[in-house]
ChimeraX commands (.cxc) that place a marker at each C-alpha (Angstrom):
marker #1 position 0.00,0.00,0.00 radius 0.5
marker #1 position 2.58,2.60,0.85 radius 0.5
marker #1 position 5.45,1.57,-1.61 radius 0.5
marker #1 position 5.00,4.47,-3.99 radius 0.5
marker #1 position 3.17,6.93,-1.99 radius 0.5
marker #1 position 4.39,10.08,-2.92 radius 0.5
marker #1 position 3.93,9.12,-6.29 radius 0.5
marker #1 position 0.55,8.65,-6.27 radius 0.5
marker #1 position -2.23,11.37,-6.36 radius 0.5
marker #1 position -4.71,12.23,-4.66 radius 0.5
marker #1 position -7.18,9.93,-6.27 radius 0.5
marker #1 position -5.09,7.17,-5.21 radius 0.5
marker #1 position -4.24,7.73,-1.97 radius 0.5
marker #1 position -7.71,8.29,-1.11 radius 0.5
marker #1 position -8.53,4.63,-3.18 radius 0.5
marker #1 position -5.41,2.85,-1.01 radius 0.5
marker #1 position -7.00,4.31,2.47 radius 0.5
marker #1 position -10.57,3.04,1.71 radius 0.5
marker #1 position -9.23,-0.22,0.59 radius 0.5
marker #1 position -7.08,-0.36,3.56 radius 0.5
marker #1 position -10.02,0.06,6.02 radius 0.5
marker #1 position -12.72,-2.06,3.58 radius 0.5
marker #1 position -9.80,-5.07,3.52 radius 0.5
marker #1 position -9.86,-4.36,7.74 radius 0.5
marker #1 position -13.26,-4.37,7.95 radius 0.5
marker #1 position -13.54,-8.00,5.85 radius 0.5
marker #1 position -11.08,-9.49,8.29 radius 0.5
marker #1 position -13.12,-8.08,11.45 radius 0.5
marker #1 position -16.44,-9.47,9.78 radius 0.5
marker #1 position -14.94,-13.12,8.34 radius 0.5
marker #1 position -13.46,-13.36,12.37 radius 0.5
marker #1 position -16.73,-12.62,13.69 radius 0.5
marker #1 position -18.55,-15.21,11.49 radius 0.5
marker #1 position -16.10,-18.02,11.78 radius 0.5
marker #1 position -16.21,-17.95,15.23 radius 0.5
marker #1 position -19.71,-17.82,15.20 radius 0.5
marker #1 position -20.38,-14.26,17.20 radius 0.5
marker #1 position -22.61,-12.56,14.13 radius 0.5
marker #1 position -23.50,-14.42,10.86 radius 0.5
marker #1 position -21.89,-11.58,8.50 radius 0.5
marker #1 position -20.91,-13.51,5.35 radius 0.5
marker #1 position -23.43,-11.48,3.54 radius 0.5
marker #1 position -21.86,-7.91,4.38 radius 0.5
marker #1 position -18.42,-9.07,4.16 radius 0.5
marker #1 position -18.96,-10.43,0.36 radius 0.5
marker #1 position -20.58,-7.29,-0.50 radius 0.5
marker #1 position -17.49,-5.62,0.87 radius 0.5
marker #1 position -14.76,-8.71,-0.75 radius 0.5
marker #1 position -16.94,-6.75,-4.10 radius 0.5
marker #1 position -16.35,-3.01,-3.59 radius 0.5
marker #1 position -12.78,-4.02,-2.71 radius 0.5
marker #1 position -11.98,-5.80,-6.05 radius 0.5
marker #1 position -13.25,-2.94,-7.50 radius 0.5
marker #1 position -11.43,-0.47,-5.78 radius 0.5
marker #1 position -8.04,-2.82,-7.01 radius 0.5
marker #1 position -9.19,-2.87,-10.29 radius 0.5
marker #1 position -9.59,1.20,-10.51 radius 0.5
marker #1 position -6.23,0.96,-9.15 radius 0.5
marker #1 position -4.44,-1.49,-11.80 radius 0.5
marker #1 position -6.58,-0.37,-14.80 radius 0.5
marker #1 position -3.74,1.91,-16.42 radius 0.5
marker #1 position -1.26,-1.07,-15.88 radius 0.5
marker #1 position -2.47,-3.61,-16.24 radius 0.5
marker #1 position -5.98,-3.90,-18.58 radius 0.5
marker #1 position -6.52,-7.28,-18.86 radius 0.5
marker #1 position -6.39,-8.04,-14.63 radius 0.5
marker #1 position -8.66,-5.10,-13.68 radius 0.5
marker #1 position -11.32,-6.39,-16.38 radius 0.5
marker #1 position -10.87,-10.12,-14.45 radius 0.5
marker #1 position -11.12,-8.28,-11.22 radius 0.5
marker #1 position -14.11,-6.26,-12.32 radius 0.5
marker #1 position -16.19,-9.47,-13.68 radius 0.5
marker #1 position -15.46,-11.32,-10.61 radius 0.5
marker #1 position -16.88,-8.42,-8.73 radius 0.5
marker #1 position -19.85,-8.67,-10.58 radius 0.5
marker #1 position -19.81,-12.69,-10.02 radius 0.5
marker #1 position -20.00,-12.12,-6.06 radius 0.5
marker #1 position -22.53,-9.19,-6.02 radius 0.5
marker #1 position -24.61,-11.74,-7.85 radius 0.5
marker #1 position -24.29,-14.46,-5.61 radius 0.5
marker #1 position -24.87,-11.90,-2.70 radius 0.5
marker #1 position -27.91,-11.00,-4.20 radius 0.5
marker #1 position -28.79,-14.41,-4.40 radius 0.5
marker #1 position -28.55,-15.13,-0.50 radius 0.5
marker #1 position -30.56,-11.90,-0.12 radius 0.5
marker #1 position -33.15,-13.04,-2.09 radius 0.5
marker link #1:1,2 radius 0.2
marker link #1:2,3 radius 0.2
marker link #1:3,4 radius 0.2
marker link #1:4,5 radius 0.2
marker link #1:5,6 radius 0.2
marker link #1:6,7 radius 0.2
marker link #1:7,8 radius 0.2
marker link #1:8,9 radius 0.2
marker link #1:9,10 radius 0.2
marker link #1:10,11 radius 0.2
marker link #1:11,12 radius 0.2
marker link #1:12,13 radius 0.2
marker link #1:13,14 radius 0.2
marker link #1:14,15 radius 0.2
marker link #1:15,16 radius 0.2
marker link #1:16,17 radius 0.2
marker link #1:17,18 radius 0.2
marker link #1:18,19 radius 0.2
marker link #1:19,20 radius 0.2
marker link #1:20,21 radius 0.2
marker link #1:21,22 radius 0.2
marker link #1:22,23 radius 0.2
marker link #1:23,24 radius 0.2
marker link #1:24,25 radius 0.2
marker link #1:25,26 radius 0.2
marker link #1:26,27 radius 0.2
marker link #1:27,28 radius 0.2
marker link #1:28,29 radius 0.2
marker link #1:29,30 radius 0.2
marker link #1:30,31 radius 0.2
marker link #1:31,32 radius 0.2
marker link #1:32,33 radius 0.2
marker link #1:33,34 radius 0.2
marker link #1:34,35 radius 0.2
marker link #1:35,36 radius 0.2
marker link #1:36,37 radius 0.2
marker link #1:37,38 radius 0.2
marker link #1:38,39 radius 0.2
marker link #1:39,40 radius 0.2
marker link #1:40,41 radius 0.2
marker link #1:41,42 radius 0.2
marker link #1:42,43 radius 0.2
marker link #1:43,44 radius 0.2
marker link #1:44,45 radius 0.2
marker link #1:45,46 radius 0.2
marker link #1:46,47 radius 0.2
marker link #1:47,48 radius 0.2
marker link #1:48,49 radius 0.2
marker link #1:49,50 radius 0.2
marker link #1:50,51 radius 0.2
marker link #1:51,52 radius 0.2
marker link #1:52,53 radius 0.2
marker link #1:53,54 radius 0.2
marker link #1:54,55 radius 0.2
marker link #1:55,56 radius 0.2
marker link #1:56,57 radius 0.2
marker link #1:57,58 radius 0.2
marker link #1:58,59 radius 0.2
marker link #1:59,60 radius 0.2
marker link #1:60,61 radius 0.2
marker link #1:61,62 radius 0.2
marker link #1:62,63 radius 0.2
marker link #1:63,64 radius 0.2
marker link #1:64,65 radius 0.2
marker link #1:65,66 radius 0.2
marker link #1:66,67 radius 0.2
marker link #1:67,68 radius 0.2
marker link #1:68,69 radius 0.2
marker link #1:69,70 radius 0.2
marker link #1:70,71 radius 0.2
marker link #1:71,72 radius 0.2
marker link #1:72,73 radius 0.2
marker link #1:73,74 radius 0.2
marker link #1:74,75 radius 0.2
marker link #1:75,76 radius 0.2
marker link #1:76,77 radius 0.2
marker link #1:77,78 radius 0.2
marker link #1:78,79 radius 0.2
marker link #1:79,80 radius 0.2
marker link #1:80,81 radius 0.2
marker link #1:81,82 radius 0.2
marker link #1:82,83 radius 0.2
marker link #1:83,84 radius 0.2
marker link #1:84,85 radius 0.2
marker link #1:85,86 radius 0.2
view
């Protein structure tokens, strides 16, 4: 995360932090449901989502092909998401 920082802009700094706290937040919530405090697989999907999408806004000018995988597989787990919802 903080390899090239004062290379980056603004833009991605502010990408890095709320990937930072999103990938936090994941490990908090997959804790919490494996040992079985608060059933949270639902939010912590939705979240595994937002965070491949925040990596693939990230590697886009880089690397095309990966952030297109990235976004698609984002799309793949919002679905299933939706699908426990529902």
């Amino acid at each position: 995360m903080f390899r090239n920082w004062k290379d980056k802009t603004t833009f991605g700094k502010v990408i890095s932090v709320i990937g930072f706290i999103i990938a936090l937040a994941i490990i908090v919530l997959a804790l919490l449901d494996l040992f079985n405090v608060y059933d949270t697989i639902v939010i912590y999907e939705s979240l595994l989502a937002v965070l491949m999408i925040l990596q693939a806004i990230e590697q886009f000018k880089k690397d095309k092909k990966a952030a297109i995988v990235s976004i698609v597989a984002a799309i793949l787990i919002g679905t299933i998401v939706l699908l426990h919802i529902f």
